[in-house]
MDTraj code that builds the backbone (N, CA, C; nanometers):
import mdtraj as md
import numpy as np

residues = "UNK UNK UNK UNK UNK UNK UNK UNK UNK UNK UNK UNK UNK UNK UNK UNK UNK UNK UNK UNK UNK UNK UNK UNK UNK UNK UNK UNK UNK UNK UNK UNK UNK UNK UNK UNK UNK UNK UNK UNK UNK UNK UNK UNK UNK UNK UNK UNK UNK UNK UNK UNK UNK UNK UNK UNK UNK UNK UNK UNK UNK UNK UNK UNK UNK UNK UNK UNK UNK UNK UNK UNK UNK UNK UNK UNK UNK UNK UNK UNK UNK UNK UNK UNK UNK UNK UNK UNK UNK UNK UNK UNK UNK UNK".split()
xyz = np.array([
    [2.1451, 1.3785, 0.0246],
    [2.1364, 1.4590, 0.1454],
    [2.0343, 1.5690, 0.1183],
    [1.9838, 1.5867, 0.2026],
    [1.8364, 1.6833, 0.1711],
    [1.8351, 1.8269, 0.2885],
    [1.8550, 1.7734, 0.4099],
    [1.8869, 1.8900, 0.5105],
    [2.0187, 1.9234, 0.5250],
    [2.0427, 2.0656, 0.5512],
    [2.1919, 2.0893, 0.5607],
    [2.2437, 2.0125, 0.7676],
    [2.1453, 1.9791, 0.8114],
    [2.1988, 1.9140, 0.9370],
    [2.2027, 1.7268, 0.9468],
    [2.1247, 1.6837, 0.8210],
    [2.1379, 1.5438, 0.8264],
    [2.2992, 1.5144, 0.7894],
    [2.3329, 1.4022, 0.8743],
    [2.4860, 1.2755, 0.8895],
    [2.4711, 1.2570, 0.8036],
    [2.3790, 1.1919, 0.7096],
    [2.4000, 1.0534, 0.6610],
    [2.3320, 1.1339, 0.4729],
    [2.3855, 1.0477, 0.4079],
    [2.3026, 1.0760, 0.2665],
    [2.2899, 0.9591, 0.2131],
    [2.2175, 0.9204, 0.1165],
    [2.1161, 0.8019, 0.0727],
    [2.1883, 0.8400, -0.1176],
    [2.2678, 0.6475, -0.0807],
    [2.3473, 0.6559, -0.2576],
    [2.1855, 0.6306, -0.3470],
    [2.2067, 0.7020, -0.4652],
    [2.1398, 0.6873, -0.5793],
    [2.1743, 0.5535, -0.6809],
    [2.2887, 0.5331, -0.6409],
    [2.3399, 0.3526, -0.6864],
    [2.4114, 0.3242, -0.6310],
    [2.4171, 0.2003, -0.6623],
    [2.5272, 0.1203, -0.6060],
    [2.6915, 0.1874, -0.6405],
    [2.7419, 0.2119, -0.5199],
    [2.8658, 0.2312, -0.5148],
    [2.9895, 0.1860, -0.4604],
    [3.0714, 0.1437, -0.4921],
    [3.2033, 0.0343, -0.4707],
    [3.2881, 0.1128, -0.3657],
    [3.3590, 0.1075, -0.2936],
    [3.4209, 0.1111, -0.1628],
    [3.5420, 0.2006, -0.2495],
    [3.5795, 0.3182, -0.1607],
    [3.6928, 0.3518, -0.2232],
    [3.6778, 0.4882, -0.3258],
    [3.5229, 0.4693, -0.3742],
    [3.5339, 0.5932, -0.4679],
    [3.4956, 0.7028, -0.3844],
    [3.5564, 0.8065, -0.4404],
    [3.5508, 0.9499, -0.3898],
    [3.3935, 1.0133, -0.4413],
    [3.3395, 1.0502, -0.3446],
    [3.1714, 1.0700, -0.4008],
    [3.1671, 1.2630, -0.3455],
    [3.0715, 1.3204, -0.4073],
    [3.0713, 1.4716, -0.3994],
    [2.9002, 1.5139, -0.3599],
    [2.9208, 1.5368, -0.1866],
    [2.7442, 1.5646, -0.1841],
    [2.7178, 1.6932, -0.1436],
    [2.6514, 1.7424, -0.2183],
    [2.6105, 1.8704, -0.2022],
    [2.5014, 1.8979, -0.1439],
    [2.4341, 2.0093, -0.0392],
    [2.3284, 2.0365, 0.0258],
    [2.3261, 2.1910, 0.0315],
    [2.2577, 2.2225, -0.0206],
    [2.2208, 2.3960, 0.0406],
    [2.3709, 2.4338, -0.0292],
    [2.4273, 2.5156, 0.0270],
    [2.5676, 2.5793, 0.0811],
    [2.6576, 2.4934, 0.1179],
    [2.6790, 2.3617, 0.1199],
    [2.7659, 2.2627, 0.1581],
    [2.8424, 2.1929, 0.0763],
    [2.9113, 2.1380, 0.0724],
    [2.9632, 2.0521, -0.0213],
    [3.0386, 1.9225, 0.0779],
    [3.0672, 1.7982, 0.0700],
    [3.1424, 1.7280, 0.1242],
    [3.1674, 1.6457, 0.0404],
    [3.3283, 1.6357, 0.0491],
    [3.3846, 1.5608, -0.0872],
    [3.4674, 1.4432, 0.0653],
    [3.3788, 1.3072, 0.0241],
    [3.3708, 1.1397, 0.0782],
    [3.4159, 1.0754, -0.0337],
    [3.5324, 0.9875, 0.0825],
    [3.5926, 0.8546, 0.0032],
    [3.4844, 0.7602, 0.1031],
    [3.4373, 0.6626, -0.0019],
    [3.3637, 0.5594, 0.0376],
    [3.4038, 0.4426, 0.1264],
    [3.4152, 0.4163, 0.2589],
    [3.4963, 0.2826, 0.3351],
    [3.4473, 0.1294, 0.3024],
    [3.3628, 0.1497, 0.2636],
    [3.2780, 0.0262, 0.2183],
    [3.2022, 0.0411, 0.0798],
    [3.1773, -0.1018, 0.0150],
    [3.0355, -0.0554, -0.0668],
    [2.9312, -0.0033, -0.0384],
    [2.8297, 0.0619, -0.0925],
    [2.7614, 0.1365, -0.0553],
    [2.5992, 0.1127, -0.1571],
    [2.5126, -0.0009, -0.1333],
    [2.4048, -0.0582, -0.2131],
    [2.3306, 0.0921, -0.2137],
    [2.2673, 0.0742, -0.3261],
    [2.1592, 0.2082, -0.3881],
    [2.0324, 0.1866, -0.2543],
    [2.0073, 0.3267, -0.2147],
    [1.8889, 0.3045, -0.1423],
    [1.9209, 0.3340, 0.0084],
    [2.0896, 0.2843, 0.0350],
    [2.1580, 0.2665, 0.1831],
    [2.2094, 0.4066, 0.2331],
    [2.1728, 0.4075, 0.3357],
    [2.2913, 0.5732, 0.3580],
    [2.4303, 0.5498, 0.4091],
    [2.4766, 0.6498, 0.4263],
    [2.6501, 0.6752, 0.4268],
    [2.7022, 0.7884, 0.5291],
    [2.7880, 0.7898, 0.6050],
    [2.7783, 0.8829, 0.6483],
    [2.8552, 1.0128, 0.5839],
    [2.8430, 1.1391, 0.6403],
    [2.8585, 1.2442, 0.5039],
    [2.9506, 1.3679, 0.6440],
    [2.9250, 1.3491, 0.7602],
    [2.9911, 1.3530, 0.8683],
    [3.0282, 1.2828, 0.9911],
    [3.1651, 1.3322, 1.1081],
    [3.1557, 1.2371, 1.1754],
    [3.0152, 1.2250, 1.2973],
    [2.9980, 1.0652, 1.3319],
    [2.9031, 1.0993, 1.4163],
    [2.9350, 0.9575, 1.5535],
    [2.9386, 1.0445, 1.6343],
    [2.9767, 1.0070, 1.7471],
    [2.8681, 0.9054, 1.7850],
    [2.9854, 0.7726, 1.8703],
    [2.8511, 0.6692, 1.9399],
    [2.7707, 0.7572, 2.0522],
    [2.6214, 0.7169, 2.0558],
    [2.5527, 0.7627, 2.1244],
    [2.4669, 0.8710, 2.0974],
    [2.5106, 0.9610, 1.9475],
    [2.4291, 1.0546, 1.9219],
    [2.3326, 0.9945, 1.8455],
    [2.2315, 1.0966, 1.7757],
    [2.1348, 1.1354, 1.7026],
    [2.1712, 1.1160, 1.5560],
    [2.1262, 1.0227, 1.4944],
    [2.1525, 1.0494, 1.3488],
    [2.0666, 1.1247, 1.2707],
    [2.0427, 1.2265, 1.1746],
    [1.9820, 1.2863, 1.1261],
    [1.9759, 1.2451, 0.9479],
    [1.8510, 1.1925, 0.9055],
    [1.8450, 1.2236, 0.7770],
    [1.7019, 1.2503, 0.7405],
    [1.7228, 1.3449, 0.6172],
    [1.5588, 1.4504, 0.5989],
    [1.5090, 1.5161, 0.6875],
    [1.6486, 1.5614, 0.7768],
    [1.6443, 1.6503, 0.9004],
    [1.5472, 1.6007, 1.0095],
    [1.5533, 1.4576, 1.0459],
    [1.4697, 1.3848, 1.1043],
    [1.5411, 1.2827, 1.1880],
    [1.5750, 1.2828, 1.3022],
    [1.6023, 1.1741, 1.3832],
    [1.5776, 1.0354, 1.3363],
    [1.6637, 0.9518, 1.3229],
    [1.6110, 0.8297, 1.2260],
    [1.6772, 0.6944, 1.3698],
    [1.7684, 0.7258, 1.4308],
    [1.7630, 0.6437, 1.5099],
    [1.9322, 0.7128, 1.6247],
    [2.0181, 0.6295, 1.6695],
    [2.1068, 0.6661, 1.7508],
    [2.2217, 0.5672, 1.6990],
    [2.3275, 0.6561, 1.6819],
    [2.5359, 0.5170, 1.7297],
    [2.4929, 0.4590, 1.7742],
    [2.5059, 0.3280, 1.7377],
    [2.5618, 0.2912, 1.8658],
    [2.7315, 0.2866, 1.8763],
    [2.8117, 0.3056, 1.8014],
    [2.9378, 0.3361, 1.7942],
    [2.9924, 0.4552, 1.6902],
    [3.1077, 0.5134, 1.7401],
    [3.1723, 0.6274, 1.6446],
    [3.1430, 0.5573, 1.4596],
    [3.0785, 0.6147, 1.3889],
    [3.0986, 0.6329, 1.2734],
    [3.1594, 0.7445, 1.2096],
    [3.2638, 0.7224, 1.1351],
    [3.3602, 0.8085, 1.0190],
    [3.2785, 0.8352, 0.8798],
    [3.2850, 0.9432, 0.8436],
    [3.2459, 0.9692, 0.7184],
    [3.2789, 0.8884, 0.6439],
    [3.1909, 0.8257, 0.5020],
    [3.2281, 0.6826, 0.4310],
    [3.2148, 0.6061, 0.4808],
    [3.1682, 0.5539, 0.6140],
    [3.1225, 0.4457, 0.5907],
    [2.9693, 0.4306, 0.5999],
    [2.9174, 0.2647, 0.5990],
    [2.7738, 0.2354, 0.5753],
    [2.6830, 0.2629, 0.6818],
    [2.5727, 0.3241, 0.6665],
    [2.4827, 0.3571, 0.8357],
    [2.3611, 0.2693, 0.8004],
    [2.3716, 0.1930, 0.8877],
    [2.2569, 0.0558, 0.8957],
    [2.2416, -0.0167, 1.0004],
    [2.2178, -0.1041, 1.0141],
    [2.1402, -0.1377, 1.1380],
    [2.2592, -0.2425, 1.2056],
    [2.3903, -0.2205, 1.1903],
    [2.4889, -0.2631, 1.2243],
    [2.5766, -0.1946, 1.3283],
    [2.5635, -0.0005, 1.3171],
    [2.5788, 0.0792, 1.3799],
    [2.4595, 0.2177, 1.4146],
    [2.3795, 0.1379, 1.3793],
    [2.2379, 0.1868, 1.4331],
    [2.1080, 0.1565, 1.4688],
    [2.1045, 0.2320, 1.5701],
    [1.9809, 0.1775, 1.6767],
    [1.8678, 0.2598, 1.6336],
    [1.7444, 0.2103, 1.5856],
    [1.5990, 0.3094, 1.5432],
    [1.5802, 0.3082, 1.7029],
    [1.4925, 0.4420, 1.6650],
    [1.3697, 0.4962, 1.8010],
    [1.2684, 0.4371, 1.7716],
    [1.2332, 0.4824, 1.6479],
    [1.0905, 0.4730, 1.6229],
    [0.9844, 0.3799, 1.6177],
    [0.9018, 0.3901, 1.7032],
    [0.7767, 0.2506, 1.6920],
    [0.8806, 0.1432, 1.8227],
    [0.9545, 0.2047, 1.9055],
    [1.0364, 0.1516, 1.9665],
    [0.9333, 0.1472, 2.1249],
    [0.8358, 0.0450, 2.1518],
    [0.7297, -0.0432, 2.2940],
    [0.8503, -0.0269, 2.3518],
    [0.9449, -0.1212, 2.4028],
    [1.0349, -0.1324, 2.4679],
    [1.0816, 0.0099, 2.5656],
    [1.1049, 0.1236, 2.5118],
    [1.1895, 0.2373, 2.5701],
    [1.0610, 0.3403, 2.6266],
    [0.9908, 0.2590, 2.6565],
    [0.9035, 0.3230, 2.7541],
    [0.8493, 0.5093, 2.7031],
    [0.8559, 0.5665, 2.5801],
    [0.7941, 0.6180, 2.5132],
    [0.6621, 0.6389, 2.5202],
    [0.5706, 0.7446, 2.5936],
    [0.4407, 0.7402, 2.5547],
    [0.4018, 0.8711, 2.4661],
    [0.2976, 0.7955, 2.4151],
    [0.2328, 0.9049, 2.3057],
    [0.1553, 1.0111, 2.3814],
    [0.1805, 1.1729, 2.3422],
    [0.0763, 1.2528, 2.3879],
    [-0.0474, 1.2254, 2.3605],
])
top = md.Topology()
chain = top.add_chain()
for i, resn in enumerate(residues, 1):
    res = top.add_residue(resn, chain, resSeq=i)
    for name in ("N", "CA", "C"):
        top.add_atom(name, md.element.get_by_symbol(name[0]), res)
traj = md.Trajectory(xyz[None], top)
């Protein structure tokens, strides 16, 4: 976790479902039990985040819920929708 407003934090390894993980940011601390495995590289969520919002990681909009995610579990393209480079949603560039 890198911004104190990003959801999600990015495991440094592979981590097994179940373990209790400790992420620290700034002034923060959030102590996560893992709901799933969690492959090195993948993010996680680190708060709750409601379907339909904004996910934030590196304090950067990375895409949207599409359903309620609980802290611990996996954030991927299973419960998330990218913006970015997104023709379709009618987006124009300044």
């Amino acid at each position: 976790m890198m911004k104190p407003q990003d959801k999600v934090a990015i495991a440094l390894i592979d981590i097994p479902a179940g373990v209790q993980v400790s992420v620290s940011c700034q002034q923060q601390t959030f102590i996560i039990v893992l709901k799933e495995p969690i492959e090195f590289g993948h993010k996680f969520a680190v708060r709750p985040i409601q379907g339909g919002e904004d996910i934030l990681k590196y304090g950067e909009v990375i895409g949207v819920a599409m359903r309620n995610i609980a802290p611990g579990e996996h954030v991927h393209v299973h419960n998330l929708e990218g913006k970015r480079g997104r023709g379709d949603l009618g987006v124009k560039a300044d």
